[in-house]
C-alpha positions in Angstrom: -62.9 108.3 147.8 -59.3 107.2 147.5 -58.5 104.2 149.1 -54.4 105.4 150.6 -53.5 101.1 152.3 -50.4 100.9 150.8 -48.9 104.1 150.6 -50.1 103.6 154.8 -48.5 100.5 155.0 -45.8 101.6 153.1 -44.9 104.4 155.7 -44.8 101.6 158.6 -42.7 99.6 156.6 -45.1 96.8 155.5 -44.9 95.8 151.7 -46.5 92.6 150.9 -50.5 91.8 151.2 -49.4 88.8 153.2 -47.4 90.4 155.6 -50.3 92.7 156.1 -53.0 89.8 156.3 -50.9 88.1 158.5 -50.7 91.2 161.2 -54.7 91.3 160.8 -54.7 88.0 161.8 -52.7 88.6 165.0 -54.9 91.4 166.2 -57.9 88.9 165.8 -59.1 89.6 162.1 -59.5 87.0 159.4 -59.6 88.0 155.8 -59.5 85.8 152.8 -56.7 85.8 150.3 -59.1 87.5 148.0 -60.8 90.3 150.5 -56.9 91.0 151.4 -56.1 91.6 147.5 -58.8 93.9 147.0 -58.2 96.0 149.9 -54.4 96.0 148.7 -54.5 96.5 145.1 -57.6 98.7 144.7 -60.4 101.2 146.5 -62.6 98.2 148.0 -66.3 98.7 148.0 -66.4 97.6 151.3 -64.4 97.9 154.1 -66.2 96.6 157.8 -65.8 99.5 160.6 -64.2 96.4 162.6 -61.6 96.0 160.1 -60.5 99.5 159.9 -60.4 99.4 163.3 -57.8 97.2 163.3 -55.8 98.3 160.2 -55.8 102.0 162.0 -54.7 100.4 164.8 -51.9 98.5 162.9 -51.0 101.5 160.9 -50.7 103.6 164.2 -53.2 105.6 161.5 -56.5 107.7 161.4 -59.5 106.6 159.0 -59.3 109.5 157.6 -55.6 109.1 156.4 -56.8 105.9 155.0 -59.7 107.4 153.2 -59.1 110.4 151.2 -62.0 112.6 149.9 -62.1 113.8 146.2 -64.1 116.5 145.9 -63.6 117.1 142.3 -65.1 113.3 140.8 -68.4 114.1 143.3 -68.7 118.1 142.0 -68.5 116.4 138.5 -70.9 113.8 139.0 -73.7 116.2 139.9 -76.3 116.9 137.3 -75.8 120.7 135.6 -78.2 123.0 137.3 -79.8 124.1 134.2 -80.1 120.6 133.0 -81.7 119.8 135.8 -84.0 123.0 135.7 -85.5 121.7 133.0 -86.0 118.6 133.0 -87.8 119.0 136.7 -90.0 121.6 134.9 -91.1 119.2 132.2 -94.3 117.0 133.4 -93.7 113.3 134.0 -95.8 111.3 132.1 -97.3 108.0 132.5 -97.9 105.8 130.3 -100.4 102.6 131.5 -98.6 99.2 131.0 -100.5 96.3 129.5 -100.8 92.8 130.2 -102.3 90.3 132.6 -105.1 91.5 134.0 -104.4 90.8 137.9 -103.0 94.0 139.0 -106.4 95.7 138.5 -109.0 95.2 141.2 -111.6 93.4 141.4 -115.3 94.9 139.9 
């Protein structure tokens, strides 16, 4: 996914983080210093449904405008069919592990 805050905030005539943090903070939501940098300077791992709530509702914006699909990076992170053929066709094999003696049961 491709995180679009800026280019968002951009539109509505918001530049700075702060400006942006302070809005959040108006409409009820309190983000650190830090949170408020990674949402605006790179694709945050997480984002709370709360939170985009509110930054939709700042933005006058959809989730969807926020968070853009890429198709391409998820089509190349599958594994290659006949890659995968094979290696499901292969038999798993498992090998005993030694050691202490208390995961076996009792005799």
């Amino acid at each position: 996914m491709q995180w679009n805050l800026r280019m968002k905030a951009a539109e509505r005539g918001i530049w700075k983080s702060t400006e942006m943090r302070r809005l959040l903070a108006e409409a009820g939501v309190e983000i650190s210093a830090g949170k408020m940098s990674q949402l605006w300077t790179g694709t945050p791992n997480i984002v709370r449904l709360d939170e985009l709530d509110v930054i939709c509702a700042i933005l006058d914006c959809e989730p969807s405008d926020l968070l853009i699909r890429e198709p391409n990076k998820v089509a190349e992170r599958r594994p290659d069919r006949q890659q995968a053929a094979s290696a499901s066709s292969a038999p798993a094999v498992v090998a005993p592990r030694f050691g202490n003696k208390r995961s076996e049961p009792p005799l």
